[in-house]
C-alpha atoms as an extended CHARMM CRD file, in Angstrom:
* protein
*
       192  EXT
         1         1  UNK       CA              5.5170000000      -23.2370000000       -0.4640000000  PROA      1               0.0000000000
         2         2  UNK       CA              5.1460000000      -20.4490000000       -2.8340000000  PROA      2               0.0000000000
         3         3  UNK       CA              3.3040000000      -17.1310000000       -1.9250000000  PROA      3               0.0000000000
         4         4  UNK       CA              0.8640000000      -15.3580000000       -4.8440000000  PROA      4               0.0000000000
         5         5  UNK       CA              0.5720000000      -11.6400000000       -4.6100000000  PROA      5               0.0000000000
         6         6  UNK       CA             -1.5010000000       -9.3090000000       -7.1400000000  PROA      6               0.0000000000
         7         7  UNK       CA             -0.7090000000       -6.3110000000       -7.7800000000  PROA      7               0.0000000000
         8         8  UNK       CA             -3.8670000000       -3.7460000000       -8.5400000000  PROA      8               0.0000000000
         9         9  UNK       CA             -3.0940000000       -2.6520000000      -11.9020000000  PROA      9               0.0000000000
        10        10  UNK       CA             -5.5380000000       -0.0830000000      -12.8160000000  PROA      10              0.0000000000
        11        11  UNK       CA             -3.0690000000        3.3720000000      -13.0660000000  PROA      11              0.0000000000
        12        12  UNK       CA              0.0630000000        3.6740000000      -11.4230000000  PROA      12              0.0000000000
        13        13  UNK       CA              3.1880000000        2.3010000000      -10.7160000000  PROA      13              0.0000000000
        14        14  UNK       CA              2.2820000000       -1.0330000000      -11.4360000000  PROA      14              0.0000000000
        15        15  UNK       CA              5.4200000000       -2.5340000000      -12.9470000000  PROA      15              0.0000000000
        16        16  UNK       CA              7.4780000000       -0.9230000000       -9.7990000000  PROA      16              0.0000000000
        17        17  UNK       CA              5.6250000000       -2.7380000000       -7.5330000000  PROA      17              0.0000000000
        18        18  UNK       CA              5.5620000000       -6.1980000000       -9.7180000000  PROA      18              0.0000000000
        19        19  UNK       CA              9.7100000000       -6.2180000000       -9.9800000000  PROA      19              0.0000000000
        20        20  UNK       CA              9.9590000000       -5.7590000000       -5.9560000000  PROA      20              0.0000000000
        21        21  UNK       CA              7.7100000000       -8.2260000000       -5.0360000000  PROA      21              0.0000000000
        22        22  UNK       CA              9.3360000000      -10.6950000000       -7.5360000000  PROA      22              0.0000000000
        23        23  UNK       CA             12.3630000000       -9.5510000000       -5.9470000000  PROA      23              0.0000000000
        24        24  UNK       CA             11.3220000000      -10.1010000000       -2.5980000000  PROA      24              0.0000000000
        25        25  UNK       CA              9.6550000000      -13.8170000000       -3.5620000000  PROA      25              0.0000000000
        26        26  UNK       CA             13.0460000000      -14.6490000000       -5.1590000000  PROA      26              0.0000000000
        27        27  UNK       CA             13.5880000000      -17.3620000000       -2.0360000000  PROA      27              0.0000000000
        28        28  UNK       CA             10.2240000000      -18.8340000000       -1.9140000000  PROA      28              0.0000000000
        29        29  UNK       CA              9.8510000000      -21.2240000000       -4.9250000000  PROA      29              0.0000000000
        30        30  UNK       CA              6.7070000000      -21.2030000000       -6.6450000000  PROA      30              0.0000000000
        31        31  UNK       CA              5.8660000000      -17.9160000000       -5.8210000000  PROA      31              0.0000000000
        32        32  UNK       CA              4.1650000000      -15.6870000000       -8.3850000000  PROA      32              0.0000000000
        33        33  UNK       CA              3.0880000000      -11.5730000000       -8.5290000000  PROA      33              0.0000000000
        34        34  UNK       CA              0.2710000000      -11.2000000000      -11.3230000000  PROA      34              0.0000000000
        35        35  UNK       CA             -1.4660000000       -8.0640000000      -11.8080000000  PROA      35              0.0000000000
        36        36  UNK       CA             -5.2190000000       -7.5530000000      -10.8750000000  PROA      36              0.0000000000
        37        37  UNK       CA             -7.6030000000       -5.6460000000      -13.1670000000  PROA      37              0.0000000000
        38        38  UNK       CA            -10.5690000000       -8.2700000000      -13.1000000000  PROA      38              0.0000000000
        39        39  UNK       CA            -12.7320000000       -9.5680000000       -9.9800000000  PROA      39              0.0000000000
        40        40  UNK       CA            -11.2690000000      -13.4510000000      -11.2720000000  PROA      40              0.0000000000
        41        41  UNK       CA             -7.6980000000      -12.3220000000      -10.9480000000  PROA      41              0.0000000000
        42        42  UNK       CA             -8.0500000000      -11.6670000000       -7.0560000000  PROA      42              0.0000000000
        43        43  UNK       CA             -8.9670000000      -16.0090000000       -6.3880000000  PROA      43              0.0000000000
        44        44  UNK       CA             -6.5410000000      -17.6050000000       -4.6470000000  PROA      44              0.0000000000
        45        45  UNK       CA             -4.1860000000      -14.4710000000       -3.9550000000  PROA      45              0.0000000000
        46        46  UNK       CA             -2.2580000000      -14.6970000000       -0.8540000000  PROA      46              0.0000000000
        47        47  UNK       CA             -1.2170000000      -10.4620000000       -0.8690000000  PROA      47              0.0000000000
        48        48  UNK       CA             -2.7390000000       -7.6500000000       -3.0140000000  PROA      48              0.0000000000
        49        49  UNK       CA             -0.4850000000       -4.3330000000       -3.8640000000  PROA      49              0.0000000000
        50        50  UNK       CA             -2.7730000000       -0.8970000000       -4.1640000000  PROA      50              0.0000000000
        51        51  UNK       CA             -0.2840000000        1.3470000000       -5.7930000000  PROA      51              0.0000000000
        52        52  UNK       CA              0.6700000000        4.7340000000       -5.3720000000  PROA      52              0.0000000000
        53        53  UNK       CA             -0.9400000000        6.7030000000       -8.1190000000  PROA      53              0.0000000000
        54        54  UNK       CA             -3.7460000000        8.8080000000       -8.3350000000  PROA      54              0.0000000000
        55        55  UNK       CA             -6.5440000000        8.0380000000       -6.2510000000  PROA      55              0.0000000000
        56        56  UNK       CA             -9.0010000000        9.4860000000       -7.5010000000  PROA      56              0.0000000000
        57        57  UNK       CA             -8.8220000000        8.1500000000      -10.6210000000  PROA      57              0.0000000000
        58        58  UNK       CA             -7.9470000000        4.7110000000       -9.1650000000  PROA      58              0.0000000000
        59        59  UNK       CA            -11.3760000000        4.6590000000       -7.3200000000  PROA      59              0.0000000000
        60        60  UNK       CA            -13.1180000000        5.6500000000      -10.0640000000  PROA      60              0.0000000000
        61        61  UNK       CA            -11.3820000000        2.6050000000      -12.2470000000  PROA      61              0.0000000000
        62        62  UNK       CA            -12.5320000000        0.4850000000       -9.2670000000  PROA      62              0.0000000000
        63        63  UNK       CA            -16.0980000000        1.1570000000       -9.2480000000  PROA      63              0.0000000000
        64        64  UNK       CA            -16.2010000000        1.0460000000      -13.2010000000  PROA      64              0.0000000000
        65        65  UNK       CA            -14.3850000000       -2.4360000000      -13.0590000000  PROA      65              0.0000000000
        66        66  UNK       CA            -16.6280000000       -3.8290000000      -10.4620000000  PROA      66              0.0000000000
        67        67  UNK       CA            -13.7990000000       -4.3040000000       -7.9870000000  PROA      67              0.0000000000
        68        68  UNK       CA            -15.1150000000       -2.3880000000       -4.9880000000  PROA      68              0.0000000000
        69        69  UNK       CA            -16.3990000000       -5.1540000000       -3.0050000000  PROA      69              0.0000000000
        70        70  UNK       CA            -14.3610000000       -7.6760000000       -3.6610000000  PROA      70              0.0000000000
        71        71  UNK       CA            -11.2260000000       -5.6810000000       -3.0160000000  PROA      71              0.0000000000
        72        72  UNK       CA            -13.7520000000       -4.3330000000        0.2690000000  PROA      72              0.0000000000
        73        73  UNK       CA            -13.9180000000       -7.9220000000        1.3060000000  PROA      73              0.0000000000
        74        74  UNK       CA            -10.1140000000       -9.4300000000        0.0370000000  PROA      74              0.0000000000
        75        75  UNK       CA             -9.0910000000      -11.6080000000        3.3790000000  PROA      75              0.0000000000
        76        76  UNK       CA             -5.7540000000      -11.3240000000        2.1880000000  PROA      76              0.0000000000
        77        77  UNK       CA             -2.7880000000       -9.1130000000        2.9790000000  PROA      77              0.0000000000
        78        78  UNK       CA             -2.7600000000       -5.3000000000        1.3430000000  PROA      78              0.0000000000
        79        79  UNK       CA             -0.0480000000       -3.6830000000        0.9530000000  PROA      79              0.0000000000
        80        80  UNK       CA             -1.0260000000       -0.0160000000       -0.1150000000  PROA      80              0.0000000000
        81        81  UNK       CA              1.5310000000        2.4510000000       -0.9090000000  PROA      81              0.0000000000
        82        82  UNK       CA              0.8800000000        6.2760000000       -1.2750000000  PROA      82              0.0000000000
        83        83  UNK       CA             -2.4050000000        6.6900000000       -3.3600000000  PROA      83              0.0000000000
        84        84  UNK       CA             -3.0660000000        3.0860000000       -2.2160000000  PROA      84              0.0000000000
        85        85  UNK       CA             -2.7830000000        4.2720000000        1.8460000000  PROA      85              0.0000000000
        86        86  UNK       CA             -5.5300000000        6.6400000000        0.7150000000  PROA      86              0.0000000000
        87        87  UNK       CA             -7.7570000000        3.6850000000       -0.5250000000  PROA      87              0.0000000000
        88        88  UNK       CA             -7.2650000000        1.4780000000        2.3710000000  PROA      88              0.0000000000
        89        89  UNK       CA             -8.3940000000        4.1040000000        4.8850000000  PROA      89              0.0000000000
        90        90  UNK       CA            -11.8830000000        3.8140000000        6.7950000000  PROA      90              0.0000000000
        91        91  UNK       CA            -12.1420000000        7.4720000000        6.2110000000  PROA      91              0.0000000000
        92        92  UNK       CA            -10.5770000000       10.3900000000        3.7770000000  PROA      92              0.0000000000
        93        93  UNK       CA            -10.5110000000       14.6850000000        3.9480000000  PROA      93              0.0000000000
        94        94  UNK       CA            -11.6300000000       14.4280000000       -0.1050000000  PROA      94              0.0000000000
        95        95  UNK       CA            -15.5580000000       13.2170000000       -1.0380000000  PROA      95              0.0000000000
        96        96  UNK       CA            -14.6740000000       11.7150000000       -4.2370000000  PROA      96              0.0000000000
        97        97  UNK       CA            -12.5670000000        9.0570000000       -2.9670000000  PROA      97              0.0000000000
        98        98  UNK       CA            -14.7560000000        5.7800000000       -1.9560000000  PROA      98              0.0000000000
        99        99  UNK       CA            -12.3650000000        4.2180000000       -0.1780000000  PROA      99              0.0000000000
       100       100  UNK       CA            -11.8800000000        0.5640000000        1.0220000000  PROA      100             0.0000000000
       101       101  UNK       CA            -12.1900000000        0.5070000000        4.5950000000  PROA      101             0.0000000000
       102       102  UNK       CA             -9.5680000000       -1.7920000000        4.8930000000  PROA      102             0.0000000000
       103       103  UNK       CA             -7.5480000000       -0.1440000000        7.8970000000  PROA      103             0.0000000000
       104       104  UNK       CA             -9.4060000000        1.9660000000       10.6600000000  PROA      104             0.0000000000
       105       105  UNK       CA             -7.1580000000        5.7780000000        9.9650000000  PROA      105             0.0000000000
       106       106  UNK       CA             -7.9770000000        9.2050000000        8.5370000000  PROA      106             0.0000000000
       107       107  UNK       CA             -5.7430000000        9.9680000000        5.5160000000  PROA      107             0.0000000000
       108       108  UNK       CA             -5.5030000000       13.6100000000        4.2890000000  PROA      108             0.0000000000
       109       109  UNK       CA             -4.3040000000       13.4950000000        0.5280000000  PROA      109             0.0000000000
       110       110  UNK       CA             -1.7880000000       15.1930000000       -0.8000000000  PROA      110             0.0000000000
       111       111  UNK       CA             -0.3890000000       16.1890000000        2.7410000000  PROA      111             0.0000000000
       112       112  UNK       CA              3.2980000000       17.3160000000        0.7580000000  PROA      112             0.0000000000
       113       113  UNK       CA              1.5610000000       20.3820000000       -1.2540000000  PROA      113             0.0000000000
       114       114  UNK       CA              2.4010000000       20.0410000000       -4.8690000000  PROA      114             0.0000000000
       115       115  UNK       CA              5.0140000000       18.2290000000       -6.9280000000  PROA      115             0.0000000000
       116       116  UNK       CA              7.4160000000       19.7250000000       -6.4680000000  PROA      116             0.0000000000
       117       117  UNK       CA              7.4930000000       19.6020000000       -2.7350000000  PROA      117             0.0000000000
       118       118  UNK       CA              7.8970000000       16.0820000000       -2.8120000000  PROA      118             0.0000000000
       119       119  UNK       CA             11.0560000000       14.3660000000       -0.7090000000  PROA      119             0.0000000000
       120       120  UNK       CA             13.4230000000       11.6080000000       -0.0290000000  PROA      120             0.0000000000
       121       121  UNK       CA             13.9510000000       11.0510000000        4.0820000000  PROA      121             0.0000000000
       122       122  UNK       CA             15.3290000000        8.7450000000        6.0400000000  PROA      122             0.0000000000
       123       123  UNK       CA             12.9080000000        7.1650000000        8.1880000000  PROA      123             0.0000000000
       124       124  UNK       CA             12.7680000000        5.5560000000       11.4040000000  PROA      124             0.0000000000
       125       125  UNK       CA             10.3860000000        2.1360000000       10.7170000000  PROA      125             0.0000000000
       126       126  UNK       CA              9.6400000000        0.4290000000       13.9530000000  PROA      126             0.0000000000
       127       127  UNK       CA             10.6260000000       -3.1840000000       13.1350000000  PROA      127             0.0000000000
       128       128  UNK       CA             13.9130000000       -2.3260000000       11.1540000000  PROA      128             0.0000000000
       129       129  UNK       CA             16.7400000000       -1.6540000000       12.9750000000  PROA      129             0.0000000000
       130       130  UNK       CA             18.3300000000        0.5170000000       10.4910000000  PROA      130             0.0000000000
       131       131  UNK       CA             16.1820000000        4.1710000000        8.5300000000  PROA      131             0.0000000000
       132       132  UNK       CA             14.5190000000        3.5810000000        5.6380000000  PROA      132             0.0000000000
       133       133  UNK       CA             14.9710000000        5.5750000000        2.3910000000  PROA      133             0.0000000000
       134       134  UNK       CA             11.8730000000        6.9650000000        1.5500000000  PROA      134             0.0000000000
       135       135  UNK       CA             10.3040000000        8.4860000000       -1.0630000000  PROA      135             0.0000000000
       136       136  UNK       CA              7.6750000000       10.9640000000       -0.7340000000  PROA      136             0.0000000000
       137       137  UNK       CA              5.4060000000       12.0180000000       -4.6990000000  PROA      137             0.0000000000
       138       138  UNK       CA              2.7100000000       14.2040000000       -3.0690000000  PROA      138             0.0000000000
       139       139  UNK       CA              2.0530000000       12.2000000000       -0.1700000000  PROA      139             0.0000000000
       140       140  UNK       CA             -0.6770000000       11.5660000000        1.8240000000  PROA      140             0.0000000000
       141       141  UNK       CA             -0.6880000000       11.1060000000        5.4330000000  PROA      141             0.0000000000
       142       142  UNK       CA             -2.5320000000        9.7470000000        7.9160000000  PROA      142             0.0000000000
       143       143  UNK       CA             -3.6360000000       11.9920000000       10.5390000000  PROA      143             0.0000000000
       144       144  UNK       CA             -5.2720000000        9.5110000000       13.0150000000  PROA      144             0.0000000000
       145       145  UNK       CA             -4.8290000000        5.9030000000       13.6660000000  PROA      145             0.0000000000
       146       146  UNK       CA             -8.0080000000        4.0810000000       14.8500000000  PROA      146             0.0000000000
       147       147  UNK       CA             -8.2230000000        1.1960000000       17.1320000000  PROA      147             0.0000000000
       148       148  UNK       CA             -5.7790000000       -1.9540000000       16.0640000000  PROA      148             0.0000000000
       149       149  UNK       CA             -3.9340000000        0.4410000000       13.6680000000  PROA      149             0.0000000000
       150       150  UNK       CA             -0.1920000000        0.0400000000       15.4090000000  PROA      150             0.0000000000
       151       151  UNK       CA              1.8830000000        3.1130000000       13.9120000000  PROA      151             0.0000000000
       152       152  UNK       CA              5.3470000000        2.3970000000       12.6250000000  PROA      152             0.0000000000
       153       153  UNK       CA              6.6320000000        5.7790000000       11.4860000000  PROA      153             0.0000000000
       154       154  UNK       CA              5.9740000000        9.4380000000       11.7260000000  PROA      154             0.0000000000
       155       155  UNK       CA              6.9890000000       12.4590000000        9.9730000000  PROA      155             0.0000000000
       156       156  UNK       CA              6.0920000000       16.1110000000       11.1320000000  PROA      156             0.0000000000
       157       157  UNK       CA              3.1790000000       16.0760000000        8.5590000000  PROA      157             0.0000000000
       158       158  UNK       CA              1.7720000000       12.7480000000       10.8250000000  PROA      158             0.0000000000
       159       159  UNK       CA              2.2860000000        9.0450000000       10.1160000000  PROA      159             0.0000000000
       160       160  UNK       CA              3.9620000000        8.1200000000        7.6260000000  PROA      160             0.0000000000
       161       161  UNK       CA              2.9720000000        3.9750000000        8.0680000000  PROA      161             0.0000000000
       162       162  UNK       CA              1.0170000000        1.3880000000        9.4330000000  PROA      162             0.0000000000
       163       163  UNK       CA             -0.0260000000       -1.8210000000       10.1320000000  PROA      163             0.0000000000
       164       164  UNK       CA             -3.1180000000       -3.2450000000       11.0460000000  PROA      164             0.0000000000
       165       165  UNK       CA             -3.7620000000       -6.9490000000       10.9430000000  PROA      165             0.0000000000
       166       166  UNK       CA             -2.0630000000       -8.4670000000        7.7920000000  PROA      166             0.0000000000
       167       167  UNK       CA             -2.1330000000       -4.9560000000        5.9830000000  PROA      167             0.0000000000
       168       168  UNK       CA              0.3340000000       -2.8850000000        6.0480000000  PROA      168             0.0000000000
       169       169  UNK       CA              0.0080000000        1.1300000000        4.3350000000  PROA      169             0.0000000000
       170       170  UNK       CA              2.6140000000        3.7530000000        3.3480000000  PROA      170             0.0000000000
       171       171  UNK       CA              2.5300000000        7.3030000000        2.6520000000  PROA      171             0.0000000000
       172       172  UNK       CA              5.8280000000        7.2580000000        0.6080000000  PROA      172             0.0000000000
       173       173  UNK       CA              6.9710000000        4.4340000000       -1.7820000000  PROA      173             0.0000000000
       174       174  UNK       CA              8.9250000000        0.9360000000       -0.5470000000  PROA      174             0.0000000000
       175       175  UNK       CA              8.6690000000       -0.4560000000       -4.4240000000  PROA      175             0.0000000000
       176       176  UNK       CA             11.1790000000        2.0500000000       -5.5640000000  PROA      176             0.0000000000
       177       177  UNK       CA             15.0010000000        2.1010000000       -4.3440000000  PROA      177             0.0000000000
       178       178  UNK       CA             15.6660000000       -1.7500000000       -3.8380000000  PROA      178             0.0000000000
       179       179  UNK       CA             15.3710000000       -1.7450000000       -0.1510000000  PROA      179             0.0000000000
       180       180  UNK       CA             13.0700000000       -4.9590000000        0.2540000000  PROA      180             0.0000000000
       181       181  UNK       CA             12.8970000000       -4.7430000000        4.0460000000  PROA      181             0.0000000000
       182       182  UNK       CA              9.3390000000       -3.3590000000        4.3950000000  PROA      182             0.0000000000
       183       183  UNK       CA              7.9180000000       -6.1570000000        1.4960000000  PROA      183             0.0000000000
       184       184  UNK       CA              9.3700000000       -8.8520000000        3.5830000000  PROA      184             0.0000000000
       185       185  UNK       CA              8.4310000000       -7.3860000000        6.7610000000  PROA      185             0.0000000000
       186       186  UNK       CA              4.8000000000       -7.6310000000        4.9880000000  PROA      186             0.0000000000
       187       187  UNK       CA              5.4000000000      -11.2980000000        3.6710000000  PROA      187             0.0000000000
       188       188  UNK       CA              6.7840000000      -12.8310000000        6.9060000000  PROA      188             0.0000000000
       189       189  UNK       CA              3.4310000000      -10.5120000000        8.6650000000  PROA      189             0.0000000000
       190       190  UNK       CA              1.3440000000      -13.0850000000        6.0680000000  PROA      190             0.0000000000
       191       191  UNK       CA              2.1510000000      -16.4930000000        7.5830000000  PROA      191             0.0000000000
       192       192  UNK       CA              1.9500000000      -18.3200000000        4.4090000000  PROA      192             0.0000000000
């Protein structure tokens, strides 16, 4: 049976995001990954990717395209990554984010300092048995996980991922690299 994830695709790295899911779908017939700009595109979606990007602007885009209750109330899987991790959190250190409330943490944005203090690091993921590559573009972090928020990796600027439920967030980016591990890990967490 095939699986249908949307990808938000307001600003960021939308298209990253579209090739790994396709990539890691490539088993399940039928599957699909369609991007999600409209309230009608979220129906019958099994997943939703919240990009890394900038999240500011990406919560702006959502309240000017209507989408901040409906993504508020998605009963699907998220799988937020970076400026997406910021989104999903109950609560954020900047005011002009409105975030989701999707996963009970505290995110602090931009945890990495600028730019150019951004980093690749291998990173212990509980779940996979061997590091993960990650990449780090101004990262957030979450500072504190709330209740049902099971932490999967740290870093010594706090945690680095989580899962609560059928959502799973990131401070760094899975989409980019090829390592599928963590988008499967997500699927299989889906039970579809």
């Amino acid at each position: 049976m095939g699986v249908k994830v949307g990808v938000l695709a307001l600003q960021g790295d939308v298209s990253e995001h579209i090739t790994a899911f396709h990539a890691a779908l490539a088993d399940r017939p039928g599957s699909v990954v369609v991007p999600v700009r409209h309230t009608e595109d979220l129906a019958g979606l099994d997943a939703l990717a919240i990009p890394g990007g900038e999240s500011t602007t990406i919560s702006r885009l959502i309240g000017k395209n209507g989408l901040y209750e409906p993504l508020a109330g998605f009963e699907g899987g998220i799988f937020a990554t970076c400026a997406g991790m910021v989104l999903a959190a109950d609560r954020v250190d900047d005011p002009r984010v409105r975030t989701l409330n999707l996963i009970p943490m505290h995110v602090a944005r931009n945890a990495f300092g600028r730019q150019v203090d951004s980093r690749e690091a291998l990173l212990a993921v509980k779940g996979l048995s061997e590091p993960f590559r990650a990449v780090f573009i101004r990262a957030p972090v979450a500072t504190e996980a709330g209740p049902g928020t099971e932490v999967l990796a740290r870093i010594p600027e706090g945690i680095a991922a989580v899962r609560s439920g059928r959502h799973m967030a990131f401070a760094f980016h899975p989409e980019l690299g090829g390592d599928l591990r963590l988008h499967r890990m997500f699927l299989e967490g889906l039970g579809v």
